[in-house]
Structures are given as C-alpha cells and as structure tokens.
LUMGURO-424755 format. One record per residue (C-alpha): residue in one letter; y, z, x. Coordinates in steps of 0.2 Angstrom, whole numbers, padded with zeros to 4 digits, always signed. Each point is the difference from the previous one (the first is absolute). Layout:
N
AYZX ...
END
This chain:
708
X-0039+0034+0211 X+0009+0017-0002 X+0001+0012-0012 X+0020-0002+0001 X-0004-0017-0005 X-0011+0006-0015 X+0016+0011-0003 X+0011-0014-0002 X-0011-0008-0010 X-0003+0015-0013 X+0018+0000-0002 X-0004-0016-0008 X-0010+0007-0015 X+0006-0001-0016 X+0002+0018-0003 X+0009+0001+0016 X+0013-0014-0004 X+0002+0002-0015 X+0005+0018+0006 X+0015-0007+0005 X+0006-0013-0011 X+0013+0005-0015 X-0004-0006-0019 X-0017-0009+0004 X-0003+0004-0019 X+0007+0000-0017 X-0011+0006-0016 X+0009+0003-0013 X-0004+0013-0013 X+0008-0004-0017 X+0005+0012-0009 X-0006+0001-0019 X+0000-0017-0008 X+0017-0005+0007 X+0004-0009+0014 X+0008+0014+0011 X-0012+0006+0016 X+0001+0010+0014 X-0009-0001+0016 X-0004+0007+0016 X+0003-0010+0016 X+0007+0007+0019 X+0016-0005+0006 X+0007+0008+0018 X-0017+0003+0005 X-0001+0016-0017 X-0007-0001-0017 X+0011-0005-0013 X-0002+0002-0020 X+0012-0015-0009 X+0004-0001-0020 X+0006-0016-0004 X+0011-0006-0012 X-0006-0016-0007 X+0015-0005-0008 X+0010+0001+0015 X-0012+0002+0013 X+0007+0013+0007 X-0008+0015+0010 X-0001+0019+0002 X-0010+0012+0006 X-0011+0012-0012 X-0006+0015-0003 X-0020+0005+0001 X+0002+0002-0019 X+0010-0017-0005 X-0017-0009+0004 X-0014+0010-0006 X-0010-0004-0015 X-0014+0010-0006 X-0015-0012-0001 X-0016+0012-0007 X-0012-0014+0011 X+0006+0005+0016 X-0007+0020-0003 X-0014-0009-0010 X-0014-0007+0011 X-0013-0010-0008 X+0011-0002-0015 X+0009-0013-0008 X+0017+0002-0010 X+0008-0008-0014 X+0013-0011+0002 X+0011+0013-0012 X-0006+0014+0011 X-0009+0010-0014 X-0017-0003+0002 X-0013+0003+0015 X-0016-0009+0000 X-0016+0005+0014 X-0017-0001-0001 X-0012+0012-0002 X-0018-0003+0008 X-0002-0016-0008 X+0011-0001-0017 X+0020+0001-0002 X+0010+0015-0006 X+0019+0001-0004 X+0014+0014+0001 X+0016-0001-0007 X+0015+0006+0013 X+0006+0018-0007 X-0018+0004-0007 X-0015+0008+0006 X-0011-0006-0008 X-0012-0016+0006 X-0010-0009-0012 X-0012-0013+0004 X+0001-0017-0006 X-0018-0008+0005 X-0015+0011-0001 X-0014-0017+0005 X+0001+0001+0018 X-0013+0003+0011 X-0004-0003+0020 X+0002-0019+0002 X+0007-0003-0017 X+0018+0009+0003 X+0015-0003-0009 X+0016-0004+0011 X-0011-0004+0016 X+0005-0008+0015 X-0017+0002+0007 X-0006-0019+0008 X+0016-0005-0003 X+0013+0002+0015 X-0005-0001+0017 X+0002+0011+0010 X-0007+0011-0014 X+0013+0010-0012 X+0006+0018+0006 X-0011+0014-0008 X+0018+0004-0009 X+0007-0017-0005 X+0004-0001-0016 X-0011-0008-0017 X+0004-0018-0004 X+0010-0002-0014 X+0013-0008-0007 X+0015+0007-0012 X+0008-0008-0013 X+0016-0001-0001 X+0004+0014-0011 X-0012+0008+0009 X-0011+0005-0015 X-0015-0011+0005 X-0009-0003+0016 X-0011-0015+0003 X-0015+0006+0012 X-0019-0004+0002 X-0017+0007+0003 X-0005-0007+0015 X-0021-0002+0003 X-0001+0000+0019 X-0017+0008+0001 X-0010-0017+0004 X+0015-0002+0016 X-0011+0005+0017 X+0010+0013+0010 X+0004-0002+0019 X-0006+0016+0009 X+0014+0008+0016 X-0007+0016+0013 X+0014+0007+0006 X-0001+0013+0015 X+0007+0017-0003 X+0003+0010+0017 X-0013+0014+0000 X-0006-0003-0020 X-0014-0011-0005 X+0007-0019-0003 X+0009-0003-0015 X-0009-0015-0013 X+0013-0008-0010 X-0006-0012-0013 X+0011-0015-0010 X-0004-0014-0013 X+0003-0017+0009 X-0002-0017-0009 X-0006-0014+0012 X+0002-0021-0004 X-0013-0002-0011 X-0006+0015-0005 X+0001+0012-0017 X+0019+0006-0001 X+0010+0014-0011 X+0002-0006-0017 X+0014+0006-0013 X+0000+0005-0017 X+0017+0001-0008 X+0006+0011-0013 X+0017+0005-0006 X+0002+0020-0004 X+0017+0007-0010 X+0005+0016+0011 X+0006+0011-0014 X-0013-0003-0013 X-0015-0003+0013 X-0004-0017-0012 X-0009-0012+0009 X-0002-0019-0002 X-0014-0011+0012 X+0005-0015+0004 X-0012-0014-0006 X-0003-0010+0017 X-0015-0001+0009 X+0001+0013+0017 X+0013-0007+0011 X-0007-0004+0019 X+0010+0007+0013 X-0004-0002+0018 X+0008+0008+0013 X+0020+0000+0004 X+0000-0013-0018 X+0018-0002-0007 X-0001+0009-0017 X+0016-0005-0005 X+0003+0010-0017 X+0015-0002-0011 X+0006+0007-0016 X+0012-0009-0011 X+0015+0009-0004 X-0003+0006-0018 X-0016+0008+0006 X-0009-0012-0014 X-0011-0011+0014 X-0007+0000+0016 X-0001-0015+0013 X-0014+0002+0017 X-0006-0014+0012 X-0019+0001+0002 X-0008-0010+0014 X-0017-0012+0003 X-0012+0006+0012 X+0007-0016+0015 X+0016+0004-0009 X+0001-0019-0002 X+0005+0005-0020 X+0010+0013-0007 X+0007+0003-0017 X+0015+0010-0007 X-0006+0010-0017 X+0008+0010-0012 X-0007+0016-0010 X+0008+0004-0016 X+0004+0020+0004 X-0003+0003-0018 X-0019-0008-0002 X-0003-0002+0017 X-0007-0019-0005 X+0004-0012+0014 X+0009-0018+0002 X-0004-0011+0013 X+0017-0008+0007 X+0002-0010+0013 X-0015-0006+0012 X+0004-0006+0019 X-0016-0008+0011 X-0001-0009+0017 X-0013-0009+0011 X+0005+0015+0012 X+0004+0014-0002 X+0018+0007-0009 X+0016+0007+0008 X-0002+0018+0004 X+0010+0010-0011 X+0008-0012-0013 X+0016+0007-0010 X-0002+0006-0016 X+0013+0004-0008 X+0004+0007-0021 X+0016+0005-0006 X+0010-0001-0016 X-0007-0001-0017 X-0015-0004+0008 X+0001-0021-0006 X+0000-0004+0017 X-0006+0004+0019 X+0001-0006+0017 X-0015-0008+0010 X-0001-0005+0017 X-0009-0017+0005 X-0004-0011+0014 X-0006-0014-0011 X+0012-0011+0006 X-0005+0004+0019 X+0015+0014+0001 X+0002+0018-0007 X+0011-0003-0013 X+0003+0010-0018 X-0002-0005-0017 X+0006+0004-0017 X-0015+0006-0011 X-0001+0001-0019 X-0007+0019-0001 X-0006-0004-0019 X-0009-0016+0005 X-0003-0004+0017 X+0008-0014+0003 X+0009-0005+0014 X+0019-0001-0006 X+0009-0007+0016 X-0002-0002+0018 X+0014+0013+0005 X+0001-0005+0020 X-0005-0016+0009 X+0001-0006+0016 X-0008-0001+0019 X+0003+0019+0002 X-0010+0017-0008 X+0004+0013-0011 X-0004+0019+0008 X-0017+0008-0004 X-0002+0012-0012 X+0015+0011+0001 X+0011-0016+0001 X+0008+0002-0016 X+0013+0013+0001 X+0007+0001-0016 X+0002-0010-0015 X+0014+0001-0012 X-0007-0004-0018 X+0019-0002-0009 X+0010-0011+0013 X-0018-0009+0003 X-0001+0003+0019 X-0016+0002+0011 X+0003+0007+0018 X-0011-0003+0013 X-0006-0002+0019 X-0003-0017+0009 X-0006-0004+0015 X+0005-0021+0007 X+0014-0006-0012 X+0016-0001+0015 X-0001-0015+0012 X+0001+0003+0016 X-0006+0018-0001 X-0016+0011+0003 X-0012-0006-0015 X-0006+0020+0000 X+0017+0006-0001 X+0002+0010-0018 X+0014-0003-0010 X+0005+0004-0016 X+0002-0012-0016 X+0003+0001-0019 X-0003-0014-0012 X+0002+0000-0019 X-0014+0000-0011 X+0003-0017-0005 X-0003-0006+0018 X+0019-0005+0005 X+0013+0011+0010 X-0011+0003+0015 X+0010+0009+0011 X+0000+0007+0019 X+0008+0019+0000 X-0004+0004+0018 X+0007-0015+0010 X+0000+0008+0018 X-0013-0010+0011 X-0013+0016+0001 X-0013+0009-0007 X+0004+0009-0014 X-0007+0016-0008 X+0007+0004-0021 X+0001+0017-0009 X+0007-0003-0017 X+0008+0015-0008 X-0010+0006-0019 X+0012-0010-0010 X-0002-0013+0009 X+0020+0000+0004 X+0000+0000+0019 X-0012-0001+0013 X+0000+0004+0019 X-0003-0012+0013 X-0007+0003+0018 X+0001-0015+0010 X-0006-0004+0018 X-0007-0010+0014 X-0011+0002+0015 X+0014-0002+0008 X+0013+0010-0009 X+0002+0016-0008 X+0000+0005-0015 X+0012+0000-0016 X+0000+0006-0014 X+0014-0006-0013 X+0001+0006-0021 X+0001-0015-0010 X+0005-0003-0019 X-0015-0007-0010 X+0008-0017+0002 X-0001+0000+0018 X+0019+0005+0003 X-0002+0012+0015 X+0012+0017-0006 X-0002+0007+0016 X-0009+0003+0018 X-0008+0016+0001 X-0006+0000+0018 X-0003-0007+0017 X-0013+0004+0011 X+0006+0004+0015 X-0010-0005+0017 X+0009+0004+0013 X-0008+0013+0006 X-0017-0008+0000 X+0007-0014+0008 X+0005+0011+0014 X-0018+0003+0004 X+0000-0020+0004 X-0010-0004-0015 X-0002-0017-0003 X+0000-0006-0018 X-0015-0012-0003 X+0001-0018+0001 X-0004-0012-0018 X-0006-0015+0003 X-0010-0014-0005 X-0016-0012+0004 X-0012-0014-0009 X-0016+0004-0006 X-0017-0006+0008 X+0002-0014-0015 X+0016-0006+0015 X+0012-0001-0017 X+0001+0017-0010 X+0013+0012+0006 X-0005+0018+0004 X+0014+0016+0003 X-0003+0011+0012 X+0008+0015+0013 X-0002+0002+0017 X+0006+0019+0009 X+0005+0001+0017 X+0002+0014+0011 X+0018+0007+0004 X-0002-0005+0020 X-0004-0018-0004 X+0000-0009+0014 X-0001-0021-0004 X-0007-0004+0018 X-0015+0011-0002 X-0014-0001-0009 X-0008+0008-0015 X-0016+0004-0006 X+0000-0004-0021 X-0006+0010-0013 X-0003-0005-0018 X+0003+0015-0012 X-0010-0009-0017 X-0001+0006-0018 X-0012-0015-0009 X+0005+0005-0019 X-0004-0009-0010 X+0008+0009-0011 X+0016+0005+0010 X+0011-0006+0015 X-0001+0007+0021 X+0018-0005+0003 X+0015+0012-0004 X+0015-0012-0010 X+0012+0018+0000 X+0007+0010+0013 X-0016+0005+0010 X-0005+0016+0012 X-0018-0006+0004 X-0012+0008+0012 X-0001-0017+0007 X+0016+0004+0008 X-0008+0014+0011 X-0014-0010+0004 X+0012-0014+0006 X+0009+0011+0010 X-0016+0007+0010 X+0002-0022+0006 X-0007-0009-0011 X+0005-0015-0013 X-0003+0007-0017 X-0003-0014-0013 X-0002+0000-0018 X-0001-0017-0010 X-0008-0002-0019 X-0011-0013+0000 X-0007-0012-0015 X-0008+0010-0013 X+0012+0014-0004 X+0010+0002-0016 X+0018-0001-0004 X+0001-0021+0002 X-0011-0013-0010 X-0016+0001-0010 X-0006-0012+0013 X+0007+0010+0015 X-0008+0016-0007 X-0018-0008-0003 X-0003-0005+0015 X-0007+0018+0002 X-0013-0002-0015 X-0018+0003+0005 X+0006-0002+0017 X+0004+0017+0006 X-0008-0002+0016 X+0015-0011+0005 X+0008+0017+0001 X+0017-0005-0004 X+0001-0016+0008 X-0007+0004+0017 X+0001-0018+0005 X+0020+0000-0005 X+0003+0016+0014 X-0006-0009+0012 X+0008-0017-0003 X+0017+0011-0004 X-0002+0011+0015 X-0003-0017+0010 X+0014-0008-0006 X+0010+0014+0003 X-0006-0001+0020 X+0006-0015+0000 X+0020+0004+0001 X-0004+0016+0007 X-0005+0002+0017 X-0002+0017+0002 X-0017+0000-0013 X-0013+0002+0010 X-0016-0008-0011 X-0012+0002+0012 X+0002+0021-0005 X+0002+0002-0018 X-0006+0014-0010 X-0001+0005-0020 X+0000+0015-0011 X+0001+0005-0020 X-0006+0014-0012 X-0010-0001-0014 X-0001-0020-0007 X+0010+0000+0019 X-0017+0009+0010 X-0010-0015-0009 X+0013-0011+0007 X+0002+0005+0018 X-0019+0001+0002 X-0003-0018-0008 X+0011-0005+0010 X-0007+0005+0017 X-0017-0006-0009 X+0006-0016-0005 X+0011-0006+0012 X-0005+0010+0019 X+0006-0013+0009 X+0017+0004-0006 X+0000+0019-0004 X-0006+0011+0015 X+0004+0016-0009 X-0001+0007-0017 X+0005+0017-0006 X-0009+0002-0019 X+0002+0013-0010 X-0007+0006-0017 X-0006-0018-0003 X-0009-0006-0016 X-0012-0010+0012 X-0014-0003-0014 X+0009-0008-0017 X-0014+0002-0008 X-0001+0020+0000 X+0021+0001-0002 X+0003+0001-0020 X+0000-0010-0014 X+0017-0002-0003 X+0001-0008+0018 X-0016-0012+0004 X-0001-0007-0019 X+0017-0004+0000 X+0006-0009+0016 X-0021-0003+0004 X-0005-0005-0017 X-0013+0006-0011 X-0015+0002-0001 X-0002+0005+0018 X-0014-0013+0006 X+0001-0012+0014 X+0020-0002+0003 X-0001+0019+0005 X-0012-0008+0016 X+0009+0001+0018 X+0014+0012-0008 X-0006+0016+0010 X+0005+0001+0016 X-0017+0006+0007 X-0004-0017+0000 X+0014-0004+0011 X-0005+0014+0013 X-0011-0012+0015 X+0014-0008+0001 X+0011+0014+0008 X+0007-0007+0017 X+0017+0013-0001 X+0003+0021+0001 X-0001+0007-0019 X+0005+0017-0006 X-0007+0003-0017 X+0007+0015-0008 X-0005+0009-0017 X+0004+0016-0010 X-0017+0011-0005 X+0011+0002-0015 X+0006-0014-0005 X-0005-0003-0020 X+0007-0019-0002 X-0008-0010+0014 X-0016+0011+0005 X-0004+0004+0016 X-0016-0012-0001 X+0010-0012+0003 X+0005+0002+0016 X-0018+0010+0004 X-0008-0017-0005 X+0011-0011+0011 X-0003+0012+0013 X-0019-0001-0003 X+0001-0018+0003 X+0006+0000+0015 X-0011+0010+0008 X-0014-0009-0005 X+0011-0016+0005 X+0001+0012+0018 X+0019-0003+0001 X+0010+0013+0008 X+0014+0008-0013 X+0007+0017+0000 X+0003+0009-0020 X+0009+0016-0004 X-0004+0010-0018 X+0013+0010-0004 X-0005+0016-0008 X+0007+0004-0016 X+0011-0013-0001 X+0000-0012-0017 X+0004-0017+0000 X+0018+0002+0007 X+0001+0010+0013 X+0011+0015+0002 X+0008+0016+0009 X-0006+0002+0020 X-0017-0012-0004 X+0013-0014-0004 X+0012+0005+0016 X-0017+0000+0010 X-0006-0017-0007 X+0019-0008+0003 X-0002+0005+0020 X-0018-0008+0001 X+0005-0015-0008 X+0013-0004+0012 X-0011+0007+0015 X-0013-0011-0004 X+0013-0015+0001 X+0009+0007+0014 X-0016+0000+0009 X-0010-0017-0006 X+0016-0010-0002 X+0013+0008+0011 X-0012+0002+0016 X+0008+0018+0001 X-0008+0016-0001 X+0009+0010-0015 X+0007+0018+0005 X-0016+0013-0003 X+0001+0010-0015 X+0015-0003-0005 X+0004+0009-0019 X+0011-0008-0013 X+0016+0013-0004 X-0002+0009+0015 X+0016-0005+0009 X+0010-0008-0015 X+0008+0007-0015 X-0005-0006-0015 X+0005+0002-0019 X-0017+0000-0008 X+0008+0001-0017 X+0004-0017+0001 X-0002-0009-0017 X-0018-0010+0001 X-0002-0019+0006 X+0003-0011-0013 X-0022-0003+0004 X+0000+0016-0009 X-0005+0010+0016 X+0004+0013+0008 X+0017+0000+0012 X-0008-0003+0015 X-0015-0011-0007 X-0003-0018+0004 X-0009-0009-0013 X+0005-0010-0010 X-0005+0005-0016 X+0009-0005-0016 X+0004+0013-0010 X-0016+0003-0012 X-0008-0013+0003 X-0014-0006+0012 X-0007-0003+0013 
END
C-alpha cells in the first residue's frame, strides 16, 4: 500500500467530493411569513445567492442586503427571543430575567432559584451536556406575552466527573449531572410568567420526570388561552398528552397511550386552530399512523391514515391547514414496489378521506414548507442519483425546478455511486435494504476483503436512502467491500419490526441479520472474500463493531470501535430505560461487553475521546480492563481533548489509523508510515456538517441531537 493509494482514497472523502459537485444543497430561507425564499447553493464550481419568485419560480441573483434579517438571538448567546422579536429572556444564576428589545433595562422574573433548583435548566437533561451559553427553556406564547418554563430540581442527579490534560497546566476537572436507568433524575416544576407585568402562575401538576434526551413536546394553542405537553413513564411504556389552562394553571388529563413495550420514540403532537382539536401519533394498530383528537375531551375523533405503512416521526407533519381541512405529512412504505424507507409526502383531510401522494418520483424525499403553508421545496434523491430540488404548490403541482446537482466532476475521479440492495433476515422471510460501496478500480475477477460499517439504532437507521458522500467510499477504495445493511430492530417499519430491539440491545441491531445478509450477498458475488471480513461504528456503532468481534469471532477477524457505550448500564436514562426496560435488574445481565472480552479470537482497536461527555470514557477503560484480565491481545488509542465526535487533526489522525489498522489485519499490507490527512489534497473544510451532525471530515454516524 502506498501513500498515492491513500491519496486516491482521500479524494474520496466527503468534504473532498463534495468539493466538486454543483447544487448538493438546497435550504431555503423564507422570507417573512410569505412564501418567497432565497438560498445559497454553488453552480460553476462558485457560490451563488438566488431569490426566488414563488409565483413564478423564477430566479435571480441578490444582493448581501435583500436576505438579511436582523434576528436579536444570533448576537444574543444564552438568550432566548420572542417570536415578535421584542423580548429577551436569560437566566441569571439560577432564576430568569427579561429585557425588552430598545430598552436597557432587565428585570427579573423569578427570584426562588438556587443551585440545583434553577429556573430554565438543561442540567441532566441533554446528553452530551448543554453549552455553558445555551439558552433557558422556555416556551413563548403566541403573542409572545407569556412564557411557559419550569424550575427544574436536579440536585439529587449524581454528576459524571472528565480530567482533561492541559499542556504545561495542571489537568482540567470538568464535572456534569448524568442520569443513569434507574436512578434519581431531573424533575420539573412548571410555572407560566407574563413578561411585561412579571405575573406568575404555577402550574398545578406534580414535578414532571424528565430523563435524559426525553421529547418535551410543548405546544401552545393559538389564542394563547392553553397549553398542551407529553409527559412520559419511567419504561416509557405510558405516556399522556395534558393541558394547562394558562390562566389558572389547573391541569386536564387528555389522552393516555400504554404498551406491553415500550412506545414509539417521538410521537407527533400536533394543536392548531381553535384549539378543539390536535393531532396524535399511534402505532396501536401495529403502524405509526395519526389521529384526530378532541382537544376538550380526549377522545379519539377518527383514525386519519391506515394501512401496512408508517407515518414519519415527530417532525412528520409539516403543516396543517385548519380552513381547507388538510394535514401534510411524511410517510415512509405506502408505494409498491418501492423502498419501504423512502420518505414521501402526503396530505389527507381531517375527515380522513383525500389522501393523496404530492411527491411521486420513486426516491427519497426531503420537504420545506413555506410560513403560509403555500409552497414547499422538495429535494429528492437516490444512492444512486443526484440530487433535485423542485418548488411545488401546496397541492403537490410542481411550479418549477430550481436545481440539479451536477456530478460530473466527481464522476471524473472514478467515483462509484453505491449499490442498494436487498436480503432476508435470519428469520429466512423478512426483507432487509442495504448498500454496498465498491472501490473505483473494481476488478470482478479478484477478490475482496468485506467490511461492515454498522449503526445499531434503535432509534435511527445506518443506511443512506438520499444522494450519499459516505466515508465508506474512501475506505472502499483503499480495497475493500464496504457494507451497510439495517437489521430487525430499527425504526421507520412496524411496531413489530421496531421491537424486536426491546430489552435486547445486546443484539446490537441485528447482529445475526449482517451476517446472514452479508452471506447471502456472497453468494452471487464472488469476489467477497468471507474468510476476511472486518467491522467498524462510532458511538451506538463502537458498541456494535466490538459485539461483534465478541460475539461472532469466527466471522469478524477485525473491529475498529470507537466511542462505544459498552456498559448499558452506565449510559443514561433516556437510553437503558427506554429500549432496556426499567427498573434496570437482571435484563441488564450480559449487555456489557466486558463479559464478551475471553472470547476475543480477532485484531480490535478500541478508540475513545478523554473528552467525551455523552458516552464516558469508562466505557471503553472498562472493556479494556476486561481484556487484560481475560489476557487477550488489543491495541486502544485515547484521543486527547477530543469529545464524543471527534474533530479537527485528532479526527484526520483517527481516520488514517482506522484504515491502517484494516489495511494491515485485513489487507495483509503494510499501510504507508505517517502518512497525514490534508497533507497532499486540497480540501474545503467549510463544507456544511454531515447530515450525523459531525464535523466535514467526521465519520460517525451520529443523528443529529440524539444519542448514542
């Protein structure tokens, strides 16, 4: 191996491709509460600035001035803004003050807070912990006269302790709260404070339990008069939608949804109008599907969608248009003959009838709706082809295409576009949708060595459904079959599809499904080489990759694992409780992978951050602990300073030892010495982030603000 050949295969990174691909993106910026936008893309290889016309879809260039809008948050750290613009809230120590834009002066608006009992906390709340600067909790009504917050008790929440090296200085402590399954977490105390008059109403509901990365969904209704949240059980096998009267602050039970199980992560909630009536998500029937509530009562009105097929998480419904009757939303699985993950975009009436496709082409799709809910943008991809991005009218009539990526220069380079494809499960009948990335000198009479790049969820998906520049493509290119397959257990399918997972994370995304699938896949494919297949992942992946060298070491002979949470039991709250179970007690047994480590037959990297505040470094330490004692041979890099995604020249330097490590145990090649990432090729490093909400050059795969 030769450094020329870990050139070639740099120019494979996705900062590097997508260097030299024309309109990979399209974010629109709307403009006011209308349905014009601008937005900034490349086109000849130069930055571009378009306004467009929505009402004829035409395009021109702008000026610096035509787009800017003053927003007081962006010079505001730690501060939170009014919808209208008018009002600053912070926190002070532990309580809330306000400032009105134009004035000086700041008056407070809570004066009870103390350490552990602070108004607008995020402390024990989010992992990785908030920035010292983020901004209080609260939420604005409407007419931005109101705010809904809480006093959040967090003091009983243990803290997790960092010691970070500092060149010369002494080392650096860095303490955090840190709920883990089963233990004390933060509880919060709601309260309702007007902003101009400082008058405050608590809410009468017992403290609200909130463990770690929970989905506080918080809704106003439109006239400002009530005030809908989801609280969930400890299990989160119940969960209940209530409303507060913003006036009295009494509270009213509405609806309340149980399992044997556990519930859908992120259910839609959904108020608008007159506040009558809301939108719930459900998988009672076996499917994520929405519902038509009675916001006074509770009741169920009507099943709005039905079928073999799911609704999108969370953020599925777009819009909703109270006086035509219309709900727009995400689906996943409603068009025969397609990729069940494939997104598309539906509207049905609130009577349940009209439901309608608006984005027909047979690819992934990704919406923007205008304010007004007039027009919306529509990206659409493959894999295998490029993106598009096309405006629409609300009633799916396409006004216009806005751009096209161009690849030709990428393709150029001899990059490949990766292959979709599927296999059965280990159950011999299930289909599972995978990619497979082959290097740009493929040569169908040799043979390969196969690599599985795994994500296990079970809250998110590995493979890429949209146009994709994965780091998997670099690693491909160094020789190896890259692989990516999502097994049983993950969502955007069935209840039944999505359990599987339940108090069984040790399965680690369906361990036994890879290896059938990558079987299968060997078996029309004579250049896999089985006898030399390796693994890697990050995060919920580095728990993955080292499973599966534990788990399986007659099949995996090398594993690259980094930042893994190895130990469910000391990973959060939000995490173990809700895809473990709760309390933790014996189904937590056998879910470390210290008590995999005597069985270690392959090569295995283990690699960890001293920074890293969302999967501590204990649990790689304890893994590697383990093996000592089990006096198996495995080689660990700590990168200093480095959180839990990795960054800058430590993340360049873990990148090249990554594919050294393969190159070497699976390859049978010696990787060139000391070779530096960036040295010979030019890169644009202001690439926007991976869509895992790392860095440019970073590999995880991260969902955006979520975890592992």
């Amino acid at each position: 191996m030769t450094a020329d050949d870990y050139r070639r295969a740099e120019r494979m990174l996705p900062d590097s491709a997508a260097a030299l691909v024309d309109g990979l993106k399209l974010k629109p910026h709307w403009i006011g509460e209308g349905s014009d936008f601008w937005y900034q893309t490349r086109r000849d290889g130069k930055p571009r600035r378009l306004l467009v016309d929505t009402l004829s879809g035409e395009q021109r260039p702008i000026l610096e001035h035509e787009h800017r809008r003053e927003r007081a948050d962006e010079a505001l750290p730690g501060a939170a803004v009014s919808p209208d613009g008018r009002w600053v809230v912070s926190m002070a120590d532990y309580d809330l003050q306000v400032r009105h834009l134009g004035e000086e002066q700041v008056r407070r608006l809570t004066r009870d807070g103390r350490a552990g009992h602070a108004y607008g906390s995020r402390s024990g709340l989010q992992v990785p912990p908030a920035a010292d600067d983020a901004s209080p909790v609260v939420y604005f009504s409407p007419d931005s006269r109101r705010i809904l917050t809480y006093r959040l008790h967090y003091a009983d929440v243990p803290e997790l302790h960092l010691v970070q090296a500092r060149g010369g200085d002494r080392p650096d402590l860095r303490s955090y709260r840190y709920a883990m399954p089963g233990g004390p977490v933060a509880e919060a105390e709601w309260v309702i404070l007007d902003l101009a008059d400082g008058a405050r109403v608590d809410v009468r509901h017992p403290p609200t339990p909130i463990r770690p990365n929970s989905d506080l969904q918080v809704q106003w209704s439109d006239d400002g008069r009530r005030i809908f949240f989801l609280e969930e059980e400890a299990g989160f096998a119940r969960a209940w939608i209530r409303a507060i009267d913003a006036d009295t602050g009494t509270v009213l039970t509405l609806l309340e949804e149980r399992t044997d199980t556990v519930l859908d992560r992120q259910p839609i909630l959904r108020v608008f109008g007159d506040r009558s009536e809301l939108i719930w998500s459900s998988e009672r029937d076996g499917w994520r599907h929405l519902y038509l509530v009675d916001a006074r009562t509770g009741g169920i009105k009507r099943q709005l969608t039905r079928g073999e097929w799911s609704v999108q998480a969370r953020h599925g419904v777009l819009h909703v248009d109270p006086e035509q009757r219309w709900v727009y939303f995400m689906a996943h699985g409603r068009e025969t003959g397609r990729d069940p993950y494939y997104r598309h975009l539906y509207r049905v009436r609130l009577d349940g009838t009209g439901l309608t496709l608006l984005t027909p082409e047979n690819a992934d799709h990704s919406v923007d709706f205008s304010a007004d809910g007039a027009v919306f943008v529509d990206t659409y991809s493959r894999v295998d082809s490029p993106p598009v991005s096309v405006l629409r009218m609300a009633s799916g009539q396409q006004v216009a295409e806005l751009q096209r990526a161009d690849i030709r220069r990428l393709l150029a380079t001899g990059w490949r576009a990766p292959q979709p494809f599927s296999v059965k499960a280990r159950d011999g009948s299930t289909d599972l949708f995978g990619v497979m990335f082959l290097p740009s000198h493929f040569d169908p009479d040799r043979r390969y060595p196969v690599i599985d790049s795994i994500y296990p969820g079970p809250q998110n998906t590995r493979v890429p459904k949209s146009f994709t520049l994965d780091h998997a493509q670099a690693l491909a290119e160094l020789g190896f079959i890259v692989v990516q397959i999502d097994g049983m257990g993950t969502p955007k399918r069935s209840r039944a599809f999505r359990e599987v997972s339940y108090r069984n994370l040790g399965d680690a995304g369906g361990l036994d499904d890879h290896v059938a699938g990558l079987r299968q896949l060997a078996q029309s494919r004579p250049w896999m080489d089985l006898s030399r297949v390796g693994i890697y992942g990050h995060s919920g992946g580095g728990f993955a990759s080292a499973r599966a060298i534990l788990a399986h070491p007659d099949f995996y002979k090398v594993a690259v694992s980094s930042s893994g949470n190895h130990d469910q039991r000391i990973y959060h709250a939000g995490w173990g409780e809700r895809y473990q179970g709760y309390p933790q007690g014996d189904n937590y047994a056998g879910l470390d992978n210290a008590s995999l480590a005597g069985e270690l037959k392959g090569k295995l990297l283990l690699v960890h951050g001293d920074a890293d505040d969302n999967v501590h470094p204990a649990h790689t330490l304890a893994l590697a602990q383990a093996l000592i004692e089990a006096g198996k041979d495995f080689d660990l890099l700590i990168l200093p300073g480095q959180a839990h995604a990795f960054e800058g020249r430590a993340n360049d330097y873990f990148i090249r030892r990554r594919w050294d490590y393969f190159v070497r145990h699976l390859l049978g090649s010696e990787p060139p010495p000391g070779y530096r990432l960036g040295s010979d090729v030019e890169v644009d490093r202001t690439t926007d982030r991976d869509h895992d909400g790392t860095g440019p050059r970073a590999d995880p795969f991260l969902p955006q603000g979520e975890a592992p």
